[in-house]
N, C-alpha and C positions, 0 to 999 in steps of 0.2 A: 201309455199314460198321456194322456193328453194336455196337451201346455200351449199357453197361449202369451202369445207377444204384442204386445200395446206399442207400436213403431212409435218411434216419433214423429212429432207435427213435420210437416216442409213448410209451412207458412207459421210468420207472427201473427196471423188473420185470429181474432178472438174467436168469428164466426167458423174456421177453419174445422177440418177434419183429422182424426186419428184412426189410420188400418189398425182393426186389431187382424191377427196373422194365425191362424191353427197348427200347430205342430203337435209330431206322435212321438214321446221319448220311449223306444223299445228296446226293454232288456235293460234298463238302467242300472243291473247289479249283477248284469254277465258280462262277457269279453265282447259280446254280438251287439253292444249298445249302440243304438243310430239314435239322431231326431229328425223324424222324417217330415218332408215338407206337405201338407197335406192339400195347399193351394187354393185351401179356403180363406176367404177375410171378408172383412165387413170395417164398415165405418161407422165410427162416434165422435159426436161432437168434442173436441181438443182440450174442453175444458170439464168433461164427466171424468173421477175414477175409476177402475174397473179392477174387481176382484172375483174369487171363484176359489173353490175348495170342497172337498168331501167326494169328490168322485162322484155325482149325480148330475155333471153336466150342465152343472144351472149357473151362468155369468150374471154377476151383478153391477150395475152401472148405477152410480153418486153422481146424479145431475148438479152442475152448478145451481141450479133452482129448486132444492132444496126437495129432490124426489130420488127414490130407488125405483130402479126397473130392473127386474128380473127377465133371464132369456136362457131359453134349454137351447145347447147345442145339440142339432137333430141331424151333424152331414153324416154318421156311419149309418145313418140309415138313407140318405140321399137329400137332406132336410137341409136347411138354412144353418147357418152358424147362430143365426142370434135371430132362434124365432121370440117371439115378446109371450111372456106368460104373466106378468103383473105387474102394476106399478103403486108404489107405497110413500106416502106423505111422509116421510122422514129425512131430513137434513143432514147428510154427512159431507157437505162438502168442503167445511172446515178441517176434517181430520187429515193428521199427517199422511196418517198410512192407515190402513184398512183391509181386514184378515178375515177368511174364514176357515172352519173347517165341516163346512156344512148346515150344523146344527149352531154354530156360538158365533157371533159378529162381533170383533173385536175394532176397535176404531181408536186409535191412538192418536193424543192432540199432541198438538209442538212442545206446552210446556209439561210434558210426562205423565198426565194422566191420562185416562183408559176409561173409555164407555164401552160398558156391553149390553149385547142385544141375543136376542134367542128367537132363533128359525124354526117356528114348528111345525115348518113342510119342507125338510131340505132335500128329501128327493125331487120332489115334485115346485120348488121355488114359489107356490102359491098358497103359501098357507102366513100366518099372521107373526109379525117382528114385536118382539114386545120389549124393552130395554128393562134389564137385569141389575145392573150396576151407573153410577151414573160418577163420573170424577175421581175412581179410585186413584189412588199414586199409589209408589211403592218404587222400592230402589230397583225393580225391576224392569218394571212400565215404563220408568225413565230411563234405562238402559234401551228398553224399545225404542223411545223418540228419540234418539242420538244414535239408533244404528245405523251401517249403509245401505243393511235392509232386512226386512223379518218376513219370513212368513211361518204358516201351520201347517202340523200334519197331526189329524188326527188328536189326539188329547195332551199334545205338546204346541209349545212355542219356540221357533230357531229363532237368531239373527246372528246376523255378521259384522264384526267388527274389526275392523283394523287385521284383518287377517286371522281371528279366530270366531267360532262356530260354538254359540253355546246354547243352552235350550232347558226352558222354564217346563216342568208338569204342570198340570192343569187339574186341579181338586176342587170340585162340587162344594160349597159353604152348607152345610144343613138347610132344611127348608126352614124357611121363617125369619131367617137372624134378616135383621133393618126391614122386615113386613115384606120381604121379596119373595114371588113365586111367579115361575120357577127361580131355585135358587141360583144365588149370585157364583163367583167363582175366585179362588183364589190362587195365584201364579209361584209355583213352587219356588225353594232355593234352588240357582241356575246352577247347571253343570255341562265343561266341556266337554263338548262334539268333537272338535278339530284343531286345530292349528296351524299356522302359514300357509293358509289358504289364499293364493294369492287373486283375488276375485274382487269384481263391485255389484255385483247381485250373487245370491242364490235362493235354491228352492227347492224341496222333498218332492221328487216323481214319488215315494213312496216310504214306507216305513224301511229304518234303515242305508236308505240310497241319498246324495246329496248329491245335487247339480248347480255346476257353478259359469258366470259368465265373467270374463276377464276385458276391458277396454285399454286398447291403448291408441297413440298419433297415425299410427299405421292402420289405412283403410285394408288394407291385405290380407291382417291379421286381428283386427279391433271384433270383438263379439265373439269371441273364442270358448266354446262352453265345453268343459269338463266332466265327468263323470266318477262319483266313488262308491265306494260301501262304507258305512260305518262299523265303530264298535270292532278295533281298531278303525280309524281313516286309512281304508287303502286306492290308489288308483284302481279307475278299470276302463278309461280311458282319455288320456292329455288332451286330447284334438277332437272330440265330438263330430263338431264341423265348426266355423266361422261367418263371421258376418252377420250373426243375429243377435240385431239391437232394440233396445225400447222395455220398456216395463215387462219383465218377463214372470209369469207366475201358473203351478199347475194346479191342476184337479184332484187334488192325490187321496183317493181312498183308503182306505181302512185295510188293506193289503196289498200285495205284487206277486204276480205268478212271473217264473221267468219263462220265457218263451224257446220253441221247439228248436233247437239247434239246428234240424235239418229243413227248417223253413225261412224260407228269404222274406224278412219283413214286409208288413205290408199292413193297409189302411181300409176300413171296411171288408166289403167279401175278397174270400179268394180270388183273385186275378186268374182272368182263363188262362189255362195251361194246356193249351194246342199250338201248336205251331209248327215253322221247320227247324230241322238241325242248320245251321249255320254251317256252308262249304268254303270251300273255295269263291265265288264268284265275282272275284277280278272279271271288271268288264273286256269287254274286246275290241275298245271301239278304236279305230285308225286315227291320229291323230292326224289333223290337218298338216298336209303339204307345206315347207318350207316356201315364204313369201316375200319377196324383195318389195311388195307395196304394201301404203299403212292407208289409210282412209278415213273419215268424220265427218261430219254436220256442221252446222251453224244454224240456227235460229236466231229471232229476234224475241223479244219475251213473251211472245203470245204463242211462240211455237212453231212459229210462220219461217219462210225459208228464209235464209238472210242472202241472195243471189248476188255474184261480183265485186264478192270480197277476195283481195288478195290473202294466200295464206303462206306464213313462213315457217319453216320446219326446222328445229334446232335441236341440237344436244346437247342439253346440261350438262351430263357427266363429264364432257372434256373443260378440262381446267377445275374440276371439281373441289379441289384443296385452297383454290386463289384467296389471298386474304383482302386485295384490292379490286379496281375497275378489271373487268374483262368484254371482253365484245363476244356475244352468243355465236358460236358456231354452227351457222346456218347449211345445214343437209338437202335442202330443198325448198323449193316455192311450188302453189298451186293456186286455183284459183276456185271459189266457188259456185257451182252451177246452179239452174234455175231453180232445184230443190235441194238447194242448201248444201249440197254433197262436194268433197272434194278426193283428191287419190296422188299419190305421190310415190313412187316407183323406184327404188334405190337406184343406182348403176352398178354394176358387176363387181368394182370393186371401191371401198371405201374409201373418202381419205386417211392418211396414217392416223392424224389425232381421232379420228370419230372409231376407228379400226380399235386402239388400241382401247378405247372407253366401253366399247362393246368386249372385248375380251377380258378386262377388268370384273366387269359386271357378271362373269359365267356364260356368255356370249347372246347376252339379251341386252337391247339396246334400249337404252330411255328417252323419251323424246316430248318435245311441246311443240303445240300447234297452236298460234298464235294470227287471231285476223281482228281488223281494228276497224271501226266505221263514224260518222257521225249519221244521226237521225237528222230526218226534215227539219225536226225544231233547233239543228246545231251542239245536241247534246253525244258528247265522244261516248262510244262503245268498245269492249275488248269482249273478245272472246279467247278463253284461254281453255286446252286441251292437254292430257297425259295421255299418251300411246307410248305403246314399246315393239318395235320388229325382233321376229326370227327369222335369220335368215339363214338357217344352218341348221340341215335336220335331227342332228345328235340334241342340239335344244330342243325344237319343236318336239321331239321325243320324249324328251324332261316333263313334258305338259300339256295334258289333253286341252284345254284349253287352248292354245294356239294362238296367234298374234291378237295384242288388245287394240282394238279399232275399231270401227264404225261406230264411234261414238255419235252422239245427237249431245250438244253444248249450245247452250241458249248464249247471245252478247248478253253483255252487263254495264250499268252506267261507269263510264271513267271518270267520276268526277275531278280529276285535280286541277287545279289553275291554271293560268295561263302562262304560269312559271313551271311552271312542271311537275312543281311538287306536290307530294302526297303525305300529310304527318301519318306520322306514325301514333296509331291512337291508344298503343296497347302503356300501361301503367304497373309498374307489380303493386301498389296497391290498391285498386282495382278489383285484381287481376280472380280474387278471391271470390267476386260477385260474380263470374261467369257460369256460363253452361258447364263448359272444360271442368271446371274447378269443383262444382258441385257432380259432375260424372266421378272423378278422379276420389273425390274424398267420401262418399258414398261405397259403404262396403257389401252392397250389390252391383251385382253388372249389369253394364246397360243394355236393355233389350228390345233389341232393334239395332234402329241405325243412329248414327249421329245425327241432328239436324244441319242440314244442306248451309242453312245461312246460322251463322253464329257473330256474336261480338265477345272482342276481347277487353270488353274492362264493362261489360253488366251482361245479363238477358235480356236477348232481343223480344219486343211486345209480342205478344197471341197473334196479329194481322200485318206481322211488319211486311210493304212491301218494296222491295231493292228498285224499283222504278219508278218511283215518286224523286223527280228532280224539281227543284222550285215549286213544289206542290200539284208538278204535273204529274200524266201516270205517261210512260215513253214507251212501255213496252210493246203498242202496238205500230209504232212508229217504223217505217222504213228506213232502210241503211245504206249509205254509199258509203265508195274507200275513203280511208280517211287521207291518204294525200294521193296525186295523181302517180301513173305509171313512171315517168320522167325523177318524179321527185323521191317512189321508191329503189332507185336505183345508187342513191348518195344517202340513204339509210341504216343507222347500226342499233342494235340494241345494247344499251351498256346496264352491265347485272353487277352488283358488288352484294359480297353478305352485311347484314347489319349484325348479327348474334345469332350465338350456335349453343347447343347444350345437348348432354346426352341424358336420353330419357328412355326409363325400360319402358318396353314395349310389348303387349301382347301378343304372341305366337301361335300357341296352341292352347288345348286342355287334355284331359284326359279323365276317364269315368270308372269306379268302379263300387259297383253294390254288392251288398252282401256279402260272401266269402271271398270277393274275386283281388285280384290284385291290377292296376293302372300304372303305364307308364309311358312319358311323352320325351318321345326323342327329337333334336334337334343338334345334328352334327355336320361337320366337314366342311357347308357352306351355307349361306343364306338361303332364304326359300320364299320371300313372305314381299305381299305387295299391299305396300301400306299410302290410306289416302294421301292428295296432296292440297292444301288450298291458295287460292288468290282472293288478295283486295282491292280492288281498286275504286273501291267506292265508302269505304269509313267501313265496312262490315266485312269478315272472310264466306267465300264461297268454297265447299269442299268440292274435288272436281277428282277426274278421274286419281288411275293410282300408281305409284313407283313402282318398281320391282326392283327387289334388294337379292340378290342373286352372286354376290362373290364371294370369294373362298375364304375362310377365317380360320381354317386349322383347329376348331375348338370340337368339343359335343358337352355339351348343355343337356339337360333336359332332368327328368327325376323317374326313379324305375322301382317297380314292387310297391306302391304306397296302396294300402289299404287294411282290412276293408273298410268300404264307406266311405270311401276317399275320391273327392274329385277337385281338383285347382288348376286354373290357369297357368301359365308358365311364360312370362317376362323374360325379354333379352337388353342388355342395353346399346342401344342407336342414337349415333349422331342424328340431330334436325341441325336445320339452317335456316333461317330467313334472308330472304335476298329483296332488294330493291332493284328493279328494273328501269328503265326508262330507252325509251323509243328515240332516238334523235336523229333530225333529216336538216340537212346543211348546218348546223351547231346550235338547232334548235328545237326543244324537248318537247314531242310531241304526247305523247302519252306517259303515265307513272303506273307505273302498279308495284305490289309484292309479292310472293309466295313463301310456302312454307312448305320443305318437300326435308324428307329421310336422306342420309349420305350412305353411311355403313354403320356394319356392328363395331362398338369400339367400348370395351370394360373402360369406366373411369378408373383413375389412378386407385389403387386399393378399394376399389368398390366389387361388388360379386360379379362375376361371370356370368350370370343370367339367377333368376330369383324365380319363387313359386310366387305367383297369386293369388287371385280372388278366391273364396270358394265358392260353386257350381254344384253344389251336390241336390240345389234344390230341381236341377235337370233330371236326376235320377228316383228312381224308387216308383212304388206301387202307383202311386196318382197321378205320375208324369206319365208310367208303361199305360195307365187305362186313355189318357187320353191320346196318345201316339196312335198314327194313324197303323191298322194292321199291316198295310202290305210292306211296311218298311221294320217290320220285325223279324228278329229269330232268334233261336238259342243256343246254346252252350250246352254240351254234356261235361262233368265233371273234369275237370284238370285241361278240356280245351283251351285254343288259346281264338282270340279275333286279334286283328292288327290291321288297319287303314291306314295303305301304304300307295294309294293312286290317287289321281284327283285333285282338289283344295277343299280346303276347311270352310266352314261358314264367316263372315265377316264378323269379327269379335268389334264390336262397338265399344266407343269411348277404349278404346287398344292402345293409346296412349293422347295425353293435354301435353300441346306444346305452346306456352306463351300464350296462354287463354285459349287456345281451339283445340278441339276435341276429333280427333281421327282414328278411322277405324281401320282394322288390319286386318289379310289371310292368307294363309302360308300353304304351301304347296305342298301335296305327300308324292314322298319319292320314298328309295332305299335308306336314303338319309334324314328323312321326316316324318315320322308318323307316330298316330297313335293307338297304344297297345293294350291289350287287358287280358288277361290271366284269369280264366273261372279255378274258385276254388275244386277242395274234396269233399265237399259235403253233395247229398245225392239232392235231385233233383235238377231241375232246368233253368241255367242260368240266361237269363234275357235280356238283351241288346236291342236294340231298336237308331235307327239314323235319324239325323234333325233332317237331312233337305231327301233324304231317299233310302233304298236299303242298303243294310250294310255289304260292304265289299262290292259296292258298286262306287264309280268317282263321285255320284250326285252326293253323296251320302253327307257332308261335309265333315259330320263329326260324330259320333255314336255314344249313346246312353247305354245306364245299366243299371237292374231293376236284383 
């Protein structure tokens, strides 16, 4: 059945825009019920209504300027969502709310009366509106403008109220009565549907069936839509999926066939049905050699080398608990050569405090690379770096992947005083206005990456650029050290925390369609290397990433959920913000901050790790068409797939810390991965990988159709 969701606006812009969204509700009054995401939309202006009803595909749009436009949805055939088939000089853009069921245009005003109108092409959306009724009331109609929401099915009227579901007949007046033709209508005595419905929309996919959506503070779990039978109200499924918000209303015709049990949902034609059985195909590849050296870049912001910059190599994690001043534990210096490059080579054996921070860690070591310049015009630069060594091959084994390095890290303006200081710009209230905050409170995930430059108390402009000092642009400017050889030898960096908080964080997901079953584990120890950012210029830069890698004694994760079931899965992680500064004979030469992960640490009484977002709009028949072929295959009956090598894909906006937005990806081992279960129903259950094929490491994370 087809349904469609009217998102809401992201802009107060009058001129602004509204996605409307196509979804498939299948099987709304079987156990097999999905809403599948069909990945069609289209935009309308923010200030049109949009209504649709009778099952003939035809959307109607109430222009604030006082016009109907009619549009047949044509994607099951490969067609637009909202091809244009007519537009009608009639004014509905006073009414409250606005119903069809094809044939009768119902238009409810604020103060309880009811305008109707009659469609006499509702297959076809282009035939002529003619208004039937003009200002009826009735203690019914007013029930209508005071509900949370109404719609039709058919030769009825629902709405919802305060948690009950009731619903007016709809009887023909004789032709003639007040000189109307065709005749007017009259709205029976109501009788209840349901009760303790706990919802703020619903809508009839069909006769008998009622679908409801539930909102709560929780982006997690806000847009939660339901499924029942009527006549009793029975469930037939609590959790649909989540995360689908905005005006939601179907097409529902004049019946409901329930659909083939041994067929896997799906949207337009059959999905081809060739492909391979899914084996074993764990890759083979050798992981990189254990390496006592780590290595990186420097550029200036045009991408040019930054040559003869001293570099200092420190490990954070030693003293990682300190509540006060500490002096960076400095592992090594290097220097930058004519293409930017530098390399830095442990010595055989640690010292104790660096020795013991790496075994802490699960024997992977975190590290900052840090080179500091002033440009020609006198403007100070930092460039700041995340690396991690292995130096120990039972790690390196852990992780195809292998040491992170050779990074390319552009400087950045230092601007702080000539005091030293750097405020701190972040505000909790603010804090609301940000990128962070509108990623986090937004109950889709973000897709993609986070943006590189963020601010923490608004959004940063469309053209912001970080190298405008004094209205100059620096970035192609050349860079010397910023203090001489002599004067970096009586140098320390002193790091204190400012504010710490634990915040769950995204881990993994896990996928299952159809009959199958999904489940994402996460035990024994950490696995996941989450971004890290600095400022030192009024805005954060997200820069390489930690790796969180030590032992927690827990397992986390959620097993068997389906079918139709896909959600993210949150741990909770300390963050910290730290203040740096640079100081050469007791005077402060550069400021910055960052923002990096400590460990997994449950707040007092809070949960051990949480589900999240849902993702099910990854799955199903119009994600499997567009996936590319060679990273698919399938499941025979009661198989099982399990991605247990490699890393995941970077799960974006994976947790907002203090206004910025970082993204995260966890490593699969024995201890981490993700799993799915094809059901017993016959046929080919299909997988498919986001970055490559399944059961290979590229894979990051695997769908299911």
């Amino acid at each position: 059945m087809p349904t469609y969701v009217l998102e809401p606006a992201t802009t107060s812009n009058i001129a602004g825009k509204r996605i409307l969204h196509k979804y498939m509700e299948w099987g709304p009054k079987s156990a097999d019920t999905d809403l599948l995401d069909t990945q069609y939309t289209a935009s309308l202006p923010a200030t049109s209504k949009v209504f649709t009803g009778g099952g003939n595909g035809i959307i109607y749009e109430a222009t604030s300027g006082g016009q109907v436009k009619t549009y047949k949805d044509t994607t099951a055939t490969g067609g637009s969502l909202l091809t244009a088939v007519k537009t009608y000089s009639l004014d509905l853009s006073s009414a409250k709310r606005i119903l069809t069921n094809g044939t009768r245009i119902l238009a409810i005003n604020a103060d309880g009366t009811m305008d109707v109108y009659n469609q006499s092409a509702p297959a076809t959306g282009d035939g002529t509106i003619t208004k039937i009724m003009d200002g009826a009331k009735t203690t019914v109609t007013s029930s209508l403008a005071a509900a949370d929401d109404v719609w039709m099915i058919n030769s009825a009227v629902q709405w919802l109220k305060d948690g009950k579901v009731q619903q007016s007949t709809i009887s023909n007046l004789p032709p003639g009565i007040g000189n109307i033709t065709p005749p007017g209508i009259r709205l029976e005595t109501p009788t209840t549907v349901a009760t303790g419905v706990d919802a703020a929309q619903g809508w009839a996919p069909g006769p008998n069936a009622l679908s409801t959506q539930s909102v709560s503070s929780d982006p997690d779990t806000t847009g939660q839509v339901r499924a029942y039978t009527t006549g009793p109200l029975t469930s037939v499924d609590d959790d649909v999926r989540s995360g689908i918000v905005g005006d939601i209303m179907a097409d529902a015709g004049p019946c409901l066939t329930d659909p083939d049990p041994e067929v896997a949902p799906y949207f337009g034609d059959l999905p081809d049905d060739s492909g391979d059985v899914l084996t074993d195909q764990q890759t083979s590849e050798t992981p990189a050699p254990p390496s006592r050296t780590v290595s990186g870049k420097f550029t200036v912001g045009n991408g040019e080398p930054a040559q003869g910059l001293p570099v200092t190599i420190t490990a954070p994690d030693v003293n990682i608990d300190a509540t006060g001043e500490t002096k960076e534990t400095v592992v090594g210096t290097a220097t930058t050569g004519a293409d930017g490059t530098w390399s830095y080579t442990f010595p055989q054996t640690l010292s104790a405090d660096v020795q013991k921070a790496k075994d802490d860690n699960g024997g992977i070591l975190n590290l900052s690379a840090v080179a500091m310049g002033t440009t020609s015009s006198g403007v100070k630069m930092l460039g700041f770096d995340r690396l991690t060594a292995m130096t120990d091959q039972a790690t390196v084994d852990a992780s195809v992947d292998g040491p992170d390095d050779d990074h390319s890290v552009e400087l950045i303006p230092n601007t702080a005083d000539s005091s030293g200081s750097l405020p701190d710009s972040f505000a909790a209230a603010t804090e609301s206005q940000t990128y962070a905050a509108k990623a986090e409170d937004n109950p889709a995930v973000v897709d993609g990456e986070d943006p590189q430059w963020q601010s923490d108390n608004s959004l940063l402009p469309a053209g912001y650029n970080p190298y405008l000092v004094s209205g100059k642009d620096v970035s192609a400017e050349p860079v010397s050290p910023l203090v001489d050889a002599k004067a970096s030898g009586s140098c320390d960096t002193i790091r204190v925390p400012v504010s710490s908080k634990i915040k769950y964080t995204v881990v993994g997901e896990a996928h299952a369609g159809w009959d199958a079953k999904a489940s994402f584990e996460y035990e024994s120890s950490m696995s996941s290397s989450i971004e890290t950012a600095v400022k030192s210029n009024g805005n954060w830069n997200l820069g390489g990433s930690k790796e969180l890698s030590q032992n927690v004694s827990i397992s986390v994760g959620y097993a068997n959920r389906g079918p139709h079931y896909a959600k993210q899965y949150k741990v909770p992680i300390e963050y910290v913000k730290i203040k740096s500064q640079y100081i050469c004979f007791g005077g402060v030469r550069s400021t910055w901050y960052t923002i990096e992960p400590k460990r997994y640490k449950a707040p007092t009484g809070g949960a051990l790790g949480k589900v999240g977002k849902d993702v099910s709009g990854k799955d199903g028949s119009s994600a499997f068409k567009r996936s590319k072929k060679a990273y698919r295959n399938y499941l025979n009956p009661g198989d099982v797939a399990q991605q247990s090598r490699g890393k995941s894909v970077k799960f974006g906006g994976a947790v907002s810390f203090y206004g910025v937005s970082m993204g995260a990806k966890t490593g699969y081992d024995s201890n981490h991965k993700q799993r799915l279960v094809a059901g017993t129903k016959s046929g080919k259950h299909w997988v498919w990988g986001r970055n490559g094929q399944v059961g290979t490491s590229g894979a990051g994370v695997f769908y299911s159709k």
